[in-house]
C-alpha positions in Angstrom: -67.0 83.7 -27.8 -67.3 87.5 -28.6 -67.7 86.8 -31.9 -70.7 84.5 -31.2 -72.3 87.1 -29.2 -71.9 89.6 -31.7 -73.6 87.2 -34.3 -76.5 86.2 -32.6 -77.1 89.6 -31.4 -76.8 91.0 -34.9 -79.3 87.8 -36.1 -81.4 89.2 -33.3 -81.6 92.7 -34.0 -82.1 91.7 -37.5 -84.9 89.4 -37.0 -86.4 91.9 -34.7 -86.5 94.4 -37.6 -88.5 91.8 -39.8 -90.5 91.0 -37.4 -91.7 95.0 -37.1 -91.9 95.1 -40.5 -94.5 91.8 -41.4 -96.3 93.3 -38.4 -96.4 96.9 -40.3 -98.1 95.2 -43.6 -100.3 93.3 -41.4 -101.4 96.0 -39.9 -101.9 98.0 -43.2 -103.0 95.5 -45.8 -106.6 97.4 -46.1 -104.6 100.6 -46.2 -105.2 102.3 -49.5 -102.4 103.0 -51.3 -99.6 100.5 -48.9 -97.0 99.1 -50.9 -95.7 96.1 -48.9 -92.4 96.5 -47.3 -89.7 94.1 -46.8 -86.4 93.9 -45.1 -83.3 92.8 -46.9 -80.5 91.3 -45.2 -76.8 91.0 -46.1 -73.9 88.7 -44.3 -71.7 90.8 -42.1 -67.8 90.9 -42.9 -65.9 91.3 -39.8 -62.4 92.6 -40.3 -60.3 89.1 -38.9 -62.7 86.8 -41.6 -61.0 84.5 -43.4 -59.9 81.2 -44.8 -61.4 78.6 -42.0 -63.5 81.6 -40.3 -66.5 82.0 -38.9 -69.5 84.8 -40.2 -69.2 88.0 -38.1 -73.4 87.8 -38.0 -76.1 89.6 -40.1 -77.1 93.3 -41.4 -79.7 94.6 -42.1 -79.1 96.1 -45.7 -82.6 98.3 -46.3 -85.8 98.5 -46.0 -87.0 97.8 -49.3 -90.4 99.2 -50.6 -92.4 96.7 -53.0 -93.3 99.1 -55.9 -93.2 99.3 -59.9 -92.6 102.9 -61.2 -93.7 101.8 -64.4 -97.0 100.0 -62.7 -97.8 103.6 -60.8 -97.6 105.4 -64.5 -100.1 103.1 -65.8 -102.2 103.2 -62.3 -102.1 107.3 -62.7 -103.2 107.1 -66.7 -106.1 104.7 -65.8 -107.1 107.1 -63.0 -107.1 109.9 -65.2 -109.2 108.6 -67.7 -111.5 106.2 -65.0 -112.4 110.0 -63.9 -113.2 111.7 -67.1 -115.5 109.2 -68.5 -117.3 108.1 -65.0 -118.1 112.3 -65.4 -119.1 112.2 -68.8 -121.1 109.0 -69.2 -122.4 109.8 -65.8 -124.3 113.6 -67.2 -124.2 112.1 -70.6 -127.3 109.2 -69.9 -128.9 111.9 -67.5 -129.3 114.0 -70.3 -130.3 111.2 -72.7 -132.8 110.6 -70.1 -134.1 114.0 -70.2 -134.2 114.1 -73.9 -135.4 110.6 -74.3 -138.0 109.7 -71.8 -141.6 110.2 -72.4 -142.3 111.9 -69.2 -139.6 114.3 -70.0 -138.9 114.5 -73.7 -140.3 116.0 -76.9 -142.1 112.8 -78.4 -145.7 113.2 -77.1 -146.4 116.6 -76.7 -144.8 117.3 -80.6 -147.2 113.9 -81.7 -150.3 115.5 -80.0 -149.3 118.7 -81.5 -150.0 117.4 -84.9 -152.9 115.6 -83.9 -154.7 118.4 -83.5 -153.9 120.0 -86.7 -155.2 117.6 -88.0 -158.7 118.1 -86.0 -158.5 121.3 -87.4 -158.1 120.0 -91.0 -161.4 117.5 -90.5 -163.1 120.1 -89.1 -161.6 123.5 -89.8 -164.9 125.6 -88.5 -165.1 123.8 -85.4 -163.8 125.8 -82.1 -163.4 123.0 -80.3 -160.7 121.9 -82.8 -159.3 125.1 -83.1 -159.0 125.2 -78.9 -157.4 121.9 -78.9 -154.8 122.9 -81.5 -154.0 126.0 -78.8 -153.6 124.2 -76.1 -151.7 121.5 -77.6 -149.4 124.4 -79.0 -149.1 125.6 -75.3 -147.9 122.0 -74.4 -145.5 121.8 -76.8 -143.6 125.2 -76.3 -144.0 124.4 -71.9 -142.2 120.7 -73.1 -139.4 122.9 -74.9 -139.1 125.8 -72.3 -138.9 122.8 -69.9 -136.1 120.6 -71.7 -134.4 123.6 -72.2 -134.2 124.8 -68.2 -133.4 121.1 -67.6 -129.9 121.4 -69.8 -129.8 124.3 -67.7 -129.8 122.8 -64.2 -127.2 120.4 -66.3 -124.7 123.2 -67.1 -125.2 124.8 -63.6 -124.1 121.7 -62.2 -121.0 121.6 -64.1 -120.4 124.8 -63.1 -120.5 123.8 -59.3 -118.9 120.5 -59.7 -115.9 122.9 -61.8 -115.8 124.7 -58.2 -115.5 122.0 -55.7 -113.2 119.8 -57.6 -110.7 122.5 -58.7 -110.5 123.1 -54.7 -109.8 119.3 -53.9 -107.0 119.6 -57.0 -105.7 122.1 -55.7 -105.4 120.4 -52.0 -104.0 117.3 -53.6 -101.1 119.2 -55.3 -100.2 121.5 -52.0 -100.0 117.9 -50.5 -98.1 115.8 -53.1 -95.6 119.6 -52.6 -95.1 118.9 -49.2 -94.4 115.6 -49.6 -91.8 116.3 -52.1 -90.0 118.9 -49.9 -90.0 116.0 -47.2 -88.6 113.6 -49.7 -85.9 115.2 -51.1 -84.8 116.6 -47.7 -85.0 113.2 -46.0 -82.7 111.4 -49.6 -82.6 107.7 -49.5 -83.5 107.8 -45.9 -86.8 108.4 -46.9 -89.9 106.6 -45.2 -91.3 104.1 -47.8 -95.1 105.8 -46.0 -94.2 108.8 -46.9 -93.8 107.7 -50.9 -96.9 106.3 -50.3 -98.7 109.0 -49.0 -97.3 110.8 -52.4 -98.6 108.2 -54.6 -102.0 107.8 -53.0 -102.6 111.6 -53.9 -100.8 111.5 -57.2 -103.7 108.7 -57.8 -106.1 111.0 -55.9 -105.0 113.9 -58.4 -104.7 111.8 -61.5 -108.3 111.5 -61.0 -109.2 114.9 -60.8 -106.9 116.1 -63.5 -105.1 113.6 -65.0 -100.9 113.6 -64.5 -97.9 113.0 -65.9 -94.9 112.6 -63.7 -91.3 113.2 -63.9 -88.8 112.0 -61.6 -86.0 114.1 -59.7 -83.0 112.9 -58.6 -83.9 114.0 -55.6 -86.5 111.8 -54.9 -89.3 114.3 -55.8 -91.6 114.0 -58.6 -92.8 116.9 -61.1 -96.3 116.4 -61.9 -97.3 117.6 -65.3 -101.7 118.2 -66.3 -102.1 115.8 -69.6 -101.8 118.9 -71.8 -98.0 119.6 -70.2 -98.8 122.8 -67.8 -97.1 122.3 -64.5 -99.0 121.5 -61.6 -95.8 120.4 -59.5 -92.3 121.6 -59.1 -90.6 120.1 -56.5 -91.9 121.9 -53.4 -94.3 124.4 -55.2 -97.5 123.8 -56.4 -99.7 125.9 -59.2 -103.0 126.8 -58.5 -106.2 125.4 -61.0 -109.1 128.3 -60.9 -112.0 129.6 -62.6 -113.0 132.5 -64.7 -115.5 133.9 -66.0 -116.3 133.1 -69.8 -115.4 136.5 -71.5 -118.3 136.0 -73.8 -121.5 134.7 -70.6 -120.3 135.9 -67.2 -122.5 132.9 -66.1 -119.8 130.0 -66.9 -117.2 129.3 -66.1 -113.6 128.8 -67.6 -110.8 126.8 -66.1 -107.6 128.7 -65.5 -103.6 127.7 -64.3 -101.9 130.3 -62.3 -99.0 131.4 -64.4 -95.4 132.1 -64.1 -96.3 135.8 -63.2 -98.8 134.7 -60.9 -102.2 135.6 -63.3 -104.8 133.3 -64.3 -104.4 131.7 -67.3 -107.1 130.0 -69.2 -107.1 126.5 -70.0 -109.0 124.6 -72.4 -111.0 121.3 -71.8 -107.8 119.4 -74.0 -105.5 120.3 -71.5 -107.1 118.3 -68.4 -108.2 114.7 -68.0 -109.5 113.4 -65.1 -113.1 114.1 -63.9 -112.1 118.1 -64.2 -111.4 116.9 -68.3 -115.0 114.7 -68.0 -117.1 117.8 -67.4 -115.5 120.2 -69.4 -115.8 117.5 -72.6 -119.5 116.6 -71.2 -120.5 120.7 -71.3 -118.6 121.3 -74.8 -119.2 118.4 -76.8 -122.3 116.9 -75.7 -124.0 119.4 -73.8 -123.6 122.7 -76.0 -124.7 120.6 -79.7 -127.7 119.2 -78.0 -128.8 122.6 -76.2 -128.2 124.2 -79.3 -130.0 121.6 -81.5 -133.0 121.3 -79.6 -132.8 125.3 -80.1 -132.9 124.9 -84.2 -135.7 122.8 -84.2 -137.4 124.9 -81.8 -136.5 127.9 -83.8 -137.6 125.8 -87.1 -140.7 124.7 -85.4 -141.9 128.2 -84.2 -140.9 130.1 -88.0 -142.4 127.4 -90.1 -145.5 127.3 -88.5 -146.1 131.1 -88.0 -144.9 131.9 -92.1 -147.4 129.0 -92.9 -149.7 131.1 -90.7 -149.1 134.5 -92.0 -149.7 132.6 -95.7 -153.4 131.9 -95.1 -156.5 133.4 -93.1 -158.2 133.0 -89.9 -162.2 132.3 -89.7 -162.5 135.6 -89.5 -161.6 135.9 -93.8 -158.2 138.4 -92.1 -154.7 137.2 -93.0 -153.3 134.6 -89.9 -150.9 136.2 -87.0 -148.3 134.3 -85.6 -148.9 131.5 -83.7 -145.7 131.6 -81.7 -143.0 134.1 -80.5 -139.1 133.5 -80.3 -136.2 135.4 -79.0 -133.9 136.9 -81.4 -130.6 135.2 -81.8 -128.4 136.0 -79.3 -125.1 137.9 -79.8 -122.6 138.6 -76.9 -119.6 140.8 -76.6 -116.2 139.8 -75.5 -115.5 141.7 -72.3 -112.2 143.1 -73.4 -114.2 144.9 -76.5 -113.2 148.8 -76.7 -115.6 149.6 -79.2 -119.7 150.3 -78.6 -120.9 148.2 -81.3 -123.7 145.6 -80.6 -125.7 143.6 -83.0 -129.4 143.6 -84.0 -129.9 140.1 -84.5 -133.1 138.0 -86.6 -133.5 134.6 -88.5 -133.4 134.7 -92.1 -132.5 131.5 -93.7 -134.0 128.4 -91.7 -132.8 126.3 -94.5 -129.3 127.6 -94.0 -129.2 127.4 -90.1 -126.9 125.3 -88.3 -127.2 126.6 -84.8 -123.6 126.6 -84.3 -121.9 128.6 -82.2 -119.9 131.4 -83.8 -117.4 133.6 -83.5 -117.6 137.6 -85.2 -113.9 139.5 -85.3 -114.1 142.8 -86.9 -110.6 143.8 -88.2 -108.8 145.7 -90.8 -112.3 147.0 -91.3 -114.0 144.1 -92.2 -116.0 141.3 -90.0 -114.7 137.6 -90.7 -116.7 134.2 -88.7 -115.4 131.5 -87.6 -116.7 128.2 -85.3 -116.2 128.7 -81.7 -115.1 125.3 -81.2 -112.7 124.7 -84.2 -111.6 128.0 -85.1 -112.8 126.6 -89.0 -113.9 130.1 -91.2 -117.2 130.4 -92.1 -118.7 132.3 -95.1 -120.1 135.6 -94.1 -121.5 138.0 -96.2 -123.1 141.6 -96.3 -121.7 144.7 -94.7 -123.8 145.0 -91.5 -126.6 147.9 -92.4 -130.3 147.4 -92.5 -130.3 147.4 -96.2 -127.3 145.1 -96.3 -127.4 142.8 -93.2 -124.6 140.4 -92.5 -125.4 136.9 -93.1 -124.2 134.0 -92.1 -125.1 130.5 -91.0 -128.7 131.5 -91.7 -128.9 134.7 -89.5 -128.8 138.4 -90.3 -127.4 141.1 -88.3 -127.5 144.4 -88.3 -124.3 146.8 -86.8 -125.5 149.3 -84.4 -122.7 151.5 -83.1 -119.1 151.3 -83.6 -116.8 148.3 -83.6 -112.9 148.7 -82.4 -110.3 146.4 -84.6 -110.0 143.5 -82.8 -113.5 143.3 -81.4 -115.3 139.9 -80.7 -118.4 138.1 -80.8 -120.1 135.5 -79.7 -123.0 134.5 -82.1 -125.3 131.6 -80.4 -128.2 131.1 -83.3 -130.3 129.3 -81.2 -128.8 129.0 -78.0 -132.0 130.8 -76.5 -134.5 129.4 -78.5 -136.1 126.6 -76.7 -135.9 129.0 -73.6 -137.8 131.6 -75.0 -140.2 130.0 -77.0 -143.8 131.0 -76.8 -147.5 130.4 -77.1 -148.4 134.1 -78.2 -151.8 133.0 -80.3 -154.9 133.2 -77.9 -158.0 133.5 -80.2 -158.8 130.2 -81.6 -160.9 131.5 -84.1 -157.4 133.3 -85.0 -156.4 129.9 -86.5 -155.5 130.7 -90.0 -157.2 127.4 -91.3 -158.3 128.7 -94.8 -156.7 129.5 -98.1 -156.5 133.0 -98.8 -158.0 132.7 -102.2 -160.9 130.9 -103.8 -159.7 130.8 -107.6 -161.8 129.0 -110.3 -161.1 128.2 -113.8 -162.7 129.9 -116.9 -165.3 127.6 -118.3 -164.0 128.5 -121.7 -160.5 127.4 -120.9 -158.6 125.3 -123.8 -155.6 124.9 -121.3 -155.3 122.4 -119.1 -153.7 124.4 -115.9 -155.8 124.4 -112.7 -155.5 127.0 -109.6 -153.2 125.4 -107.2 -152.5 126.4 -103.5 -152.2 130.4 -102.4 -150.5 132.4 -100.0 -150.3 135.6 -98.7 -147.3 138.0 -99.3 -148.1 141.7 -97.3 -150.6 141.2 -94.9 -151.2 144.9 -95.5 -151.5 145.1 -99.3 -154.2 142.1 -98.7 -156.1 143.9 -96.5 -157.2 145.9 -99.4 -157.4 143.1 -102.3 -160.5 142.6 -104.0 -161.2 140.0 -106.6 -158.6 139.7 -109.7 -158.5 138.3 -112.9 -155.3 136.5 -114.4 -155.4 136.1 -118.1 -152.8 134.5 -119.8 -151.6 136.5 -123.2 -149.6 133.0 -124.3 -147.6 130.7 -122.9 -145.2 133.0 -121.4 -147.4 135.6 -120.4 -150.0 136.9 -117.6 -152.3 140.3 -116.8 -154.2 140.6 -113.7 -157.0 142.4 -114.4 -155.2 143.8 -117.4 -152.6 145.1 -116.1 -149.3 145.0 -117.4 -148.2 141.8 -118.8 -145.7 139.9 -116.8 -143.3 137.0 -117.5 -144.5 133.5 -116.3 -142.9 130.4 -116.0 -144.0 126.9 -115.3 -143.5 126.5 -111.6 -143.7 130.4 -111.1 -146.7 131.4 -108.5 -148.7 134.4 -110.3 -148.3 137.4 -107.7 -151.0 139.8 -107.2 -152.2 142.3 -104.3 -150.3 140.7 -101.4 -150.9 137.1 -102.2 -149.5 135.0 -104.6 -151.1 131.7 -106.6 -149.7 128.1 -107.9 -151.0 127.2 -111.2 -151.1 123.5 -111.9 -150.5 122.7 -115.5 -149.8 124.3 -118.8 -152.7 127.2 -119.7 -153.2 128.1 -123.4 -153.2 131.5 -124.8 -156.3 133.1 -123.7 -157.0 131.0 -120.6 -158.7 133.1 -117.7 -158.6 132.4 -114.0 -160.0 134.1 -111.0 -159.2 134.9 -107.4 -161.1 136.6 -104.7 -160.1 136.7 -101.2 -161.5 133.8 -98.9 -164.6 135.2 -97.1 -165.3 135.2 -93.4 -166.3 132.1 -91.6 -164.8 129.6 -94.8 -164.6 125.9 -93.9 -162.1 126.1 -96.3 -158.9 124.0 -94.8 -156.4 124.0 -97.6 -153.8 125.9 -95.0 -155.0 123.6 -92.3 -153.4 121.0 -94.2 -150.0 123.1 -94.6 -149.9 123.1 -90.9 -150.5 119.7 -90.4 -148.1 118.5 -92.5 -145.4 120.9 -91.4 -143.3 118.2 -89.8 -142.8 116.5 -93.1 -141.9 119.4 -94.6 -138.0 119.8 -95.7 -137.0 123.1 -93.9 -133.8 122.0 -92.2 -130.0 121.4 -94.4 -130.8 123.4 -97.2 -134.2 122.4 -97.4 -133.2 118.3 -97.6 -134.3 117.0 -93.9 -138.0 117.6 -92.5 -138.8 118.4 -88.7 -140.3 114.9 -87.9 -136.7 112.9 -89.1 -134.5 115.8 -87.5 -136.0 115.2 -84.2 -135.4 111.5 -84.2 -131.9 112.3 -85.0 -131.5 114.6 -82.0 -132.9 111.9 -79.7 -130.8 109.4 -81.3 -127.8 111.6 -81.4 -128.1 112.5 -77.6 -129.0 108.7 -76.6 -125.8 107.6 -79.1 -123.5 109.7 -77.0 -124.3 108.4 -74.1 -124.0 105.0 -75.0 -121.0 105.8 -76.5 -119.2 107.1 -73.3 -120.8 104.1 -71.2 -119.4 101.7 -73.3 -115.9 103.3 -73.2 -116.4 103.5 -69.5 -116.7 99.9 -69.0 -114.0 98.9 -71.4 -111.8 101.5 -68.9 -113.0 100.0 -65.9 -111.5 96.4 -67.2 -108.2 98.6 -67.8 -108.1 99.8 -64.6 -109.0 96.3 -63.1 -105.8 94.7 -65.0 -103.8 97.6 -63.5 -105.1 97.2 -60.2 -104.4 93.6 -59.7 -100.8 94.2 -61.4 -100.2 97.0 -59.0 -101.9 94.2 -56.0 -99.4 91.4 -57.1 -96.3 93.4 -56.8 -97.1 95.6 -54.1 -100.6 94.6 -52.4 -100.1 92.3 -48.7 -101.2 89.0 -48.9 -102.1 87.5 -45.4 -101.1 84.7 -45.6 -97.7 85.0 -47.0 -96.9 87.5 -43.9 -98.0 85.1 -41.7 -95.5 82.2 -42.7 -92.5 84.9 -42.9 -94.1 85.8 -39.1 -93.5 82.2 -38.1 -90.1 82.2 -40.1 -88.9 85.2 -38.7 -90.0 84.5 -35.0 -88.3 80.9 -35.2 -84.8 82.6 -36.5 -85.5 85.3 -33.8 -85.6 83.1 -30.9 -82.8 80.7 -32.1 -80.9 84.1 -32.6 -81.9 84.6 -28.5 -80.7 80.8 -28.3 -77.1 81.8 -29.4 -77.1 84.8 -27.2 -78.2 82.3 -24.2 -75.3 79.6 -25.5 -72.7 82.0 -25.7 -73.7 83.2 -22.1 -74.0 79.9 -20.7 -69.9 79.4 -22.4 -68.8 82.9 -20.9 -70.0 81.8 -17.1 -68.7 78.8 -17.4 -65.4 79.8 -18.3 -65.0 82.3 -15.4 -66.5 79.6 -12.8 -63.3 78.0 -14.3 -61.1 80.6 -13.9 -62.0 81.6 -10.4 -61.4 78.0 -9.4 
């Protein structure tokens, strides 16, 4: 009889257990992060079982908690990357948008632009032309300052986003170290909650940062960023920061405290998550297109003002330039101990990449290399005025005195789009005309013609007056007598600050002239230079005009952010599959909870109905014994 009491209150306490814990998934089954619990029972051996016995009742043998390490590893990788590219396609099509929209972008104000040089080329006298072409200018450098502050607000943002996320990273992993501590002090007794509560911020901080885990026998977890520095051990957590970019005090850099407790800087590689998303968003889509939009800025603004300075204005005086641009910009590292600093000016537009660079002076010498890939560059010169330093289409000049080991940041055109300005205010300033008006001897045998001028030294054609070329033979030219000087086919003849194309092959004897275009010319031969300036090939060497480069940029930008949506939704699939594995093994379903509630009440009360029998047996037998 004891032993029937002892079973059914064993089934009972058992039962009663199960019944608490279909009533503690019910109760959390919208709970993020609830793995569902269940209770496992074993028979209970009593120490007279035997041959012909009877069961000595039920245990309960744990409290089992429904989860899939392997499943959570997956979960935490598809976090980690779900974060980085909903950050990076997110700012990615907001910046196509920028680039690409007509409100916003470069399109109309650059096709307007060129509309107007060509009014100017129709009618090259006309004022109203010339205003136009002004104002258009004006447009077009307001549309670049205003693309350019726009990338701005962009990489501000990143800043601040850095900031606030690095703090809720950094609140995550205090939390997931806490946990851990309560873990491994509680051992197997742990609460399957508590793991939960761990797992839910490990997925909370995969997000942020990405993770990799590592089990302790303890029960904690080790939590590793994607690029292996520790976030996690055991009960202690590292702190994520930011510093200041040695090079622009402006950004910022993210940083790991270290084992001596300083700051140490990580790179964008070392981080997934949404932290890893704007840091890739900043470097490899941001930067190239900020810097891009600053070479064809910076390609835009020295094109036109060189074709400028090569003809004259209505006024018969050699054209000023049209717009103005900051120098490219040089920063110092701020752990420099030397005083040297860099004067800084485009020389090769052909040649520039607008790249960011990196200068090291060492051993004596200066050396370049790419900021993002560390790849050498050629650089050539030795830094003085008469020998600057060259490279990636800049020159620089030295000024002061560099400390081995000094660095550099060189942005070509970083500033460009920024700075660029309308400077030109005079439309009669317009430098429509030709310098020269050259004719042809009469008496020519040749067949050579005078093809297009320009102006060399604005100064030295202050002065010019009208010159005769006459070729000696073949090989041969004077200017009004002069000295003979060697000509080839192709070769402009060079005179007092200009220079002039001859078209053709002259004969021995042939005779040009060239007087300097007079005031108030309709001439527009240079009006036509202008105009035609975006088909002209001044980018890669001289191999890709203005007109396709800025379709590239567009397309480039707009590519990108396709790009990262794409991946994005072929993540988000990822992360569904992983979601509904994790669901299957570990989510609640209703309705399976409410049959084991029916199946565990039933067993409960027939548990209470053994109790009640084996009472009913006990006061019997004593009735019978006090009889």
């Amino acid at each position: 009889m004891s032993s029937m009491l002892s079973t059914g209150s064993s089934a009972l306490l058992a039962f009663q257990r199960a019944l608490n814990t279909v009533g503690h998934n019910v109760a959390n089954a919208s709970t993020p992060g609830y793995s569902r619990q269940r209770v496992d029972m074993q028979a209970r051996i009593g120490q007279n079982t035997g041959p012909g016995q009877f069961g000595a009742g039920v245990d309960v043998a744990r409290l089992q908690r429904l989860a899939d390490g392997l499943v959570l590893g997956r979960q935490l990788d598809s976090s980690g990357e779900m974060g980085r590219l909903q950050q990076l396609s997110g700012l990615a099509i907001r910046l196509d948008t920028v680039v690409s929209d007509s409100v916003s972008g470069l399109a109309l104000p650059w096709s307007e632009f060129f509309a107007a040089a060509e009014g100017v080329t129709a009618e090259p006298a006309s004022s109203a032309a010339r205003g136009a072409l002004l104002s258009a200018g004006t447009q077009l450098a307001t549309r670049w300052n205003q693309l350019d502050r726009q990338m701005g607000q962009l990489d501000s943002e990143v800043n601040d986003r850095l900031k606030a996320q690095v703090g809720t990273a950094n609140r995550l992993a205090g939390e997931v170290a806490r946990l851990n501590r309560d873990i491994a002090a509680a051992g197997p007794n742990a609460s399957p909650d508590m793991l939960d509560q761990r797992d839910l911020r490990l997925g909370e901080l995969a997000g942020l940062v990405g993770v990799e885990t590592v089990a302790q026998d303890d029960g904690s977890v080790n939590v590793f960023t994607t690029g292996g520095q520790a976030l996690v051990l055991g009960a202690r957590s590292m702190e994520l920061g930011t510093l200041p970019d040695p090079y622009r005090a402006d950004r910022l850099q993210l940083s790991l405290q270290g084992a001596t407790g300083q700051p140490m800087p990580l790179g964008g590689s070392a981080v997934s998550g949404e932290i890893g998303g704007l840091l890739e968003f900043r470097d490899r889509v941001l930067d190239p297109a900020r810097a891009e939009l600053g070479r064809l800025a910076a390609t835009f603004a020295e094109g036109f003002n060189a074709t400028q300075r090569a003809g004259v204005d209505y006024n018969g005086k050699p054209g000023a330039d049209m717009f103005e641009l900051p120098p490219p910009r040089v920063d110092r590292h701020a752990g420099n101990t030397g005083d040297a600093g860099f004067t800084s000016r485009i020389g090769d537009l052909g040649a520039l990449t607008g790249q960011d660079l990196v200068l090291r002076f060492d051993g004596g010498a200066w050396s370049a290399t790419r900021a993002d890939t560390g790849q050498p560059v050629p650089l050539s010169g030795s830094g003085t005025a008469g020998d600057p330093l060259k490279v990636g289409g800049v020159e620089l000049v030295v000024d002061g005195t560099p400390a081995s080991g000094d660095r550099f940041s060189l942005r070509p055109t970083a500033g460009a789009a920024a700075g660029l300005q309308m400077v030109l205010e005079d439309p009669y300033a317009i430098a429509a005309a030709a310098p020269l008006e050259a004719t042809a001897d009469a008496a020519n045998l040749g067949k050579a013609t005078p093809g297009a001028s320009r102006i060399t030294d604005p100064a030295a054609f202050a002065s010019a007056a009208t010159a005769t070329i006459e070729f000696i033979d073949a090989g041969q030219y004077t200017v009004n007598g002069g000295t003979p000087v060697a000509w080839q086919p192709g070769q402009p003849i060079r005179g007092e600050g200009w220079e002039l194309d001859i078209d053709g092959t002259p004969a021995p004897g042939d005779r040009f002239s060239a007087a300097p275009t007079p005031p108030r010319s309709a001439d527009n031969a240079n009006a036509r230079q202008l105009a035609g300036l975006d088909e002209l090939d001044l980018l890669a060497g001289g191999t890709l005009d203005l007109g396709t480069a800025l379709a590239q940029f567009t397309g480039k930008v707009g590519g990108e952010a396709r790009h990262s949506e794409l991946a994005l939704e072929a993540q988000t699939a990822i992360d569904t599959q992983v979601s509904a594995e994790r669901e299957s093994i570990s989510g609640v379903n209703l309705d399976e909870e409410a049959a084991n509630l029916l199946r565990y009440q039933q067993a409960y009360m027939a548990a209470a109905q053994v109790i009640a029998t084996a009472d009913t047996l006990f006061q019997t037998l004593l009735g019978a014994v006090r009889r």
